[in-house]
N, C-alpha and C positions, 0 to 999 in steps of 0.2 A: 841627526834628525833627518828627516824623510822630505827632499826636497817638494812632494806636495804638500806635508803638512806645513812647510814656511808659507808656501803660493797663497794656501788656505789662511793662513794668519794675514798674510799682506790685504788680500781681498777684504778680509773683516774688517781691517784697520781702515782701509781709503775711505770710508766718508768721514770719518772722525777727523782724516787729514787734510781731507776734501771740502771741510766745511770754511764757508767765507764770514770771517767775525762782520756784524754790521759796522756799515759806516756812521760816524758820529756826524751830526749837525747840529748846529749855537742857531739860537735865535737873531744872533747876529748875522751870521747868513742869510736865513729866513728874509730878514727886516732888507736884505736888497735888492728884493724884488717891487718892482715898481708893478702901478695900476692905473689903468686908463677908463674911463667914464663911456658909460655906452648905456643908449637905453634898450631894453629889457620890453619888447613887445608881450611876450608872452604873460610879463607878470604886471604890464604897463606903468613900468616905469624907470627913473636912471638907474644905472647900477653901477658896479665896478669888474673890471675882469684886468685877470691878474698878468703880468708879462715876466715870468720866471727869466730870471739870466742863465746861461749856458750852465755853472756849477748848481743849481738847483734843478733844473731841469733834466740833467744825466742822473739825478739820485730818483727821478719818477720810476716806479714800481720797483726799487731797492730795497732790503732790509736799511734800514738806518736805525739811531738811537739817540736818546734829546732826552734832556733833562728838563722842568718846566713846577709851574705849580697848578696842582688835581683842582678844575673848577667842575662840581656837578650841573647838569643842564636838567636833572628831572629829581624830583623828590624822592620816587623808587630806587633810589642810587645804581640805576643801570649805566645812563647815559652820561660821560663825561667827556671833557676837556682839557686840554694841556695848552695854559698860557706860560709866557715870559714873566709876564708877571701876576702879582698876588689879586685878589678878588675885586679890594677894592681901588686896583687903580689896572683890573684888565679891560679887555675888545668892548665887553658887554658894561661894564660900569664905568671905567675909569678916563676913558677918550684913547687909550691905543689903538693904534691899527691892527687892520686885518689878518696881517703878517705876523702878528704878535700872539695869534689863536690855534690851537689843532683839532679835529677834532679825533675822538678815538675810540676804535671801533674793537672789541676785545673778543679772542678768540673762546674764553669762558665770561661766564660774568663775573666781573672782579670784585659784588658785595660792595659796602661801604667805604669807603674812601674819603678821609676827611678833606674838607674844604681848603684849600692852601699849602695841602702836606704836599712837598717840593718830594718827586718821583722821575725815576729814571725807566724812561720803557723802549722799547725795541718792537718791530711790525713795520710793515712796507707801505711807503711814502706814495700816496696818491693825491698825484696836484691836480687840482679844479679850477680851473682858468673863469668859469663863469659857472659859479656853482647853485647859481638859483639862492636859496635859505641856506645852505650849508657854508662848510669851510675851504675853502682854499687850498690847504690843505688837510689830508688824511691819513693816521697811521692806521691801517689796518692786519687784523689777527695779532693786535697788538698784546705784548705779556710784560710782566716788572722785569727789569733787566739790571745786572751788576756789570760796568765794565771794567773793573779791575775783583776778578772770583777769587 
Protein backbone atom coordinates (compact mmCIF):
# COMPACT_ATOMS: atom_id res chain seq x y z
CA UNK A 1 0.00 0.00 0.00
CA UNK A 2 1.21 3.58 -0.99
CA UNK A 3 2.54 5.19 2.14
CA UNK A 4 0.27 8.34 1.30
CA UNK A 5 -2.67 6.55 0.93
CA UNK A 6 -2.20 5.24 4.86
CA UNK A 7 -1.15 9.19 5.74
CA UNK A 8 -4.61 9.80 3.88
CA UNK A 9 -6.48 7.07 6.01
CA UNK A 10 -4.88 8.34 9.37
CA UNK A 11 -5.83 12.02 8.58
CA UNK A 12 -9.61 10.74 7.96
CA UNK A 13 -9.51 8.86 11.12
CA UNK A 14 -8.15 11.76 13.78
CA UNK A 15 -11.27 13.30 14.63
CA UNK A 16 -13.18 10.03 15.14
CA UNK A 17 -10.04 9.43 17.54
CA UNK A 18 -9.98 12.82 18.53
CA UNK A 19 -13.25 13.09 19.80
CA UNK A 20 -13.63 13.71 23.81
CA UNK A 21 -16.85 11.37 25.14
CA UNK A 22 -18.78 13.84 27.53
CA UNK A 23 -18.29 14.04 31.09
CA UNK A 24 -21.03 12.47 33.16
CA UNK A 25 -22.71 14.59 36.18
CA UNK A 26 -25.34 13.16 39.18
CA UNK A 27 -27.38 15.50 40.58
CA UNK A 28 -25.67 14.69 43.51
CA UNK A 29 -22.81 16.72 42.38
CA UNK A 30 -25.05 19.33 41.30
CA UNK A 31 -26.79 19.50 45.00
CA UNK A 32 -23.03 20.79 46.44
CA UNK A 33 -23.06 23.82 45.30
CA UNK A 34 -23.96 26.15 47.93
CA UNK A 35 -26.09 29.82 47.50
CA UNK A 36 -25.79 32.98 49.23
CA UNK A 37 -28.64 35.77 49.33
CA UNK A 38 -28.04 39.03 47.71
CA UNK A 39 -30.45 41.35 46.63
CA UNK A 40 -31.10 41.95 43.07
CA UNK A 41 -31.40 45.95 42.39
CA UNK A 42 -32.21 45.60 39.07
CA UNK A 43 -35.23 43.30 39.68
CA UNK A 44 -35.73 44.92 43.42
CA UNK A 45 -35.46 42.30 45.18
CA UNK A 46 -33.58 39.18 47.37
CA UNK A 47 -32.41 36.70 45.43
CA UNK A 48 -29.88 33.79 45.29
CA UNK A 49 -26.66 33.57 43.49
CA UNK A 50 -24.97 30.47 43.20
CA UNK A 51 -21.23 29.49 44.55
CA UNK A 52 -20.13 26.42 42.37
CA UNK A 53 -17.25 24.32 44.10
CA UNK A 54 -14.08 23.75 42.22
CA UNK A 55 -15.51 20.19 40.44
CA UNK A 56 -18.58 21.98 38.98
CA UNK A 57 -17.11 24.96 38.05
CA UNK A 58 -14.20 23.23 35.71
CA UNK A 59 -17.14 21.40 33.80
CA UNK A 60 -18.42 25.28 32.89
CA UNK A 61 -18.73 25.29 28.99
CA UNK A 62 -17.92 21.32 28.82
CA UNK A 63 -19.79 18.77 27.08
CA UNK A 64 -21.39 16.86 29.96
CA UNK A 65 -24.29 14.28 30.38
CA UNK A 66 -27.01 13.81 33.18
CA UNK A 67 -29.73 11.87 33.42
CA UNK A 68 -32.96 13.60 35.06
CA UNK A 69 -36.82 13.68 34.58
CA UNK A 70 -38.25 15.96 31.24
CA UNK A 71 -40.35 18.71 33.06
CA UNK A 72 -42.20 21.03 30.23
CA UNK A 73 -42.08 24.96 30.93
CA UNK A 74 -44.38 25.89 28.03
CA UNK A 75 -47.59 24.10 26.58
CA UNK A 76 -46.06 24.33 22.88
CA UNK A 77 -43.64 21.71 23.98
CA UNK A 78 -40.57 23.79 22.92
CA UNK A 79 -39.18 24.72 26.18
CA UNK A 80 -38.02 22.29 28.73
CA UNK A 81 -36.38 21.18 31.91
CA UNK A 82 -34.42 18.50 33.44
CA UNK A 83 -34.95 17.90 37.22
CA UNK A 84 -33.66 15.40 39.77
CA UNK A 85 -36.72 14.73 40.44
CA UNK A 86 -40.24 13.90 39.31
CA UNK A 87 -42.96 16.97 38.73
CA UNK A 88 -44.57 16.63 41.61
CA UNK A 89 -42.06 17.01 44.17
CA UNK A 90 -39.54 19.13 41.72
CA UNK A 91 -37.86 23.21 42.01
CA UNK A 92 -41.21 24.55 40.72
CA UNK A 93 -43.78 22.24 42.82
CA UNK A 94 -42.48 20.18 45.17
CA UNK A 95 -39.91 22.57 47.67
CA UNK A 96 -36.40 21.26 45.94
CA UNK A 97 -33.73 23.37 45.47
CA UNK A 98 -32.41 25.27 42.79
CA UNK A 99 -29.63 22.74 42.35
CA UNK A 100 -32.08 20.27 41.65
CA UNK A 101 -33.31 22.03 38.10
CA UNK A 102 -31.57 22.52 34.40
CA UNK A 103 -32.63 24.18 32.06
CA UNK A 104 -32.41 23.03 28.34
CA UNK A 105 -31.72 24.60 25.56
CA UNK A 106 -31.88 21.94 22.16
CA UNK A 107 -30.03 22.30 19.16
CA UNK A 108 -33.31 21.18 17.14
CA UNK A 109 -36.63 21.24 18.65
CA UNK A 110 -37.12 18.13 20.39
CA UNK A 111 -41.28 18.03 19.66
CA UNK A 112 -43.14 16.52 22.54
CA UNK A 113 -41.63 15.04 25.45
CA UNK A 114 -43.70 13.62 28.05
CA UNK A 115 -43.82 14.92 31.35
CA UNK A 116 -41.58 12.84 33.84
CA UNK A 117 -40.02 10.53 31.07
CA UNK A 118 -36.61 10.04 32.86
CA UNK A 119 -34.01 11.14 29.73
CA UNK A 120 -30.54 11.11 29.36
CA UNK A 121 -28.99 14.24 27.28
CA UNK A 122 -25.49 15.52 26.58
CA UNK A 123 -24.84 19.74 25.42
CA UNK A 124 -22.45 22.04 27.24
CA UNK A 125 -22.88 23.02 30.85
CA UNK A 126 -23.50 26.75 31.38
CA UNK A 127 -23.48 27.86 35.05
CA UNK A 128 -25.27 31.18 35.94
CA UNK A 129 -24.26 32.37 39.21
CA UNK A 130 -27.04 34.94 39.23
CA UNK A 131 -29.17 34.21 36.51
CA UNK A 132 -32.14 36.82 36.92
CA UNK A 133 -35.54 34.17 36.08
CA UNK A 134 -33.57 31.55 34.54
CA UNK A 135 -31.53 28.47 35.75
CA UNK A 136 -28.36 28.17 37.43
CA UNK A 137 -27.59 26.04 35.35
CA UNK A 138 -27.82 25.32 31.48
CA UNK A 139 -27.14 22.55 28.93
CA UNK A 140 -27.05 24.01 25.88
CA UNK A 141 -27.22 22.48 21.91
CA UNK A 142 -28.41 20.00 24.10
CA UNK A 143 -29.35 16.33 22.00
CA UNK A 144 -30.75 12.54 23.76
CA UNK A 145 -27.71 10.91 24.54
CA UNK A 146 -26.95 6.87 25.06
CA UNK A 147 -23.87 6.48 27.25
CA UNK A 148 -23.33 2.90 26.95
CA UNK A 149 -24.19 2.65 22.42
Amino acid sequence: MPKGFIGLLMIAAMPALCTIPPSKITWRMLASTDFSEFYDSNRSMWSLEALYPDNIATLNGKVIYITGYVLPIDSKGELYALSAYPFSSCFFCGGAGPESVMGLEFTEKPGHIPTDAVKTFKGRLVLKPKPGEGFYFALVSVEPYDPNP
